[in-house]
N, C-alpha and C positions, 0 to 999 in steps of 0.2 A: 943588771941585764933586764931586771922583770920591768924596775921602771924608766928603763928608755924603750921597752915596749909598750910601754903604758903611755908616753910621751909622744911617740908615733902615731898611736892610735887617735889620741885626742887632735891630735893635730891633724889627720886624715876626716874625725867628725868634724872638728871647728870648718877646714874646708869644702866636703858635703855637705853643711848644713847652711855654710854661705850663698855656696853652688844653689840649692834650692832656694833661698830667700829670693836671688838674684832675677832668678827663674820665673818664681813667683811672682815679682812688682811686674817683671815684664810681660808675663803673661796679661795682666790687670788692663795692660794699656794696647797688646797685641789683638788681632780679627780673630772670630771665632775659631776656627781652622787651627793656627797660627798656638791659641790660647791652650787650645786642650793639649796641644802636643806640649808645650812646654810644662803646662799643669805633669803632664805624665811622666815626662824627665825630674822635673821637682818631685812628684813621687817616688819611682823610682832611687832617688838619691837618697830621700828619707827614708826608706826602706832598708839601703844600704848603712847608714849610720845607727840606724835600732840595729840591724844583724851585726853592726861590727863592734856596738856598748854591749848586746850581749854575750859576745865573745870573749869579751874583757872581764865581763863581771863571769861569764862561766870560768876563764882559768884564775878569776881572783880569789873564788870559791875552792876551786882545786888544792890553788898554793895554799892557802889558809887549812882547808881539813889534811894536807898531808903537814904542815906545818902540826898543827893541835895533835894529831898520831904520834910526830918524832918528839916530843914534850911529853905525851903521856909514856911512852914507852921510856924517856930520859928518868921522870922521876918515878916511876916503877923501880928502876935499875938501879937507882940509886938518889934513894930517897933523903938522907941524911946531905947529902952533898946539892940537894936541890931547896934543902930547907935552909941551909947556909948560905945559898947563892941570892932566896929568895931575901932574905933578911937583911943582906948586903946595899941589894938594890932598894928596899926599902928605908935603910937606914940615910943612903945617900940620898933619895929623892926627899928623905923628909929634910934632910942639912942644906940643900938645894931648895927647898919651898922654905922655909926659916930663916934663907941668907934673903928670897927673893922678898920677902914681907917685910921688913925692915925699911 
């Protein structure tokens, strides 16, 4: 779920930020009048693409500290069964880098 909203969002920036470039070359070649209106729309868009990467990075931050809380309160509760799990994952990622160096 988190990254097809992750995916939405990038794709709403890729499209604002085109929006504005667009905006931009034409303003370069549009009458003064003409120029600063479009210049203002190209801002406005980029305005909207920083508000909408930081909303992404605010709930990435989110997921991530309640993610690091349910981990800490896991191996609090059961610490013997997180040192097993850790050991696991380590033994396989090293038979995995071992099989991959060969």
């Amino acid at each position: 779920m988190l990254e097809k909203k992750l995916k939405t969002v990038h794709n709403d920036i890729d499209t604002l930020l085109t929006e504005a470039q667009d905006l931009l070359r034409e303003a370069a070649t549009a009458t003064t009048a003409k120029a600063d209106e479009l210049r203002t729309k190209a801002m406005t868009l980029l305005e909207s693409a920083t508000a909408k990467a930081q909303a992404v990075q605010s709930t990435a931050i989110a997921s991530g500290k309640e993610l690091i809380t349910n981990t800490d309160d896991y191996v609090n509760q059961n610490p013997w069964r997180a040192i097993a799990i850790s050991t696991a994952v380590g033994l396989i990622a090293g038979v995995a880098i071992a099989r991959c160096s060969k």
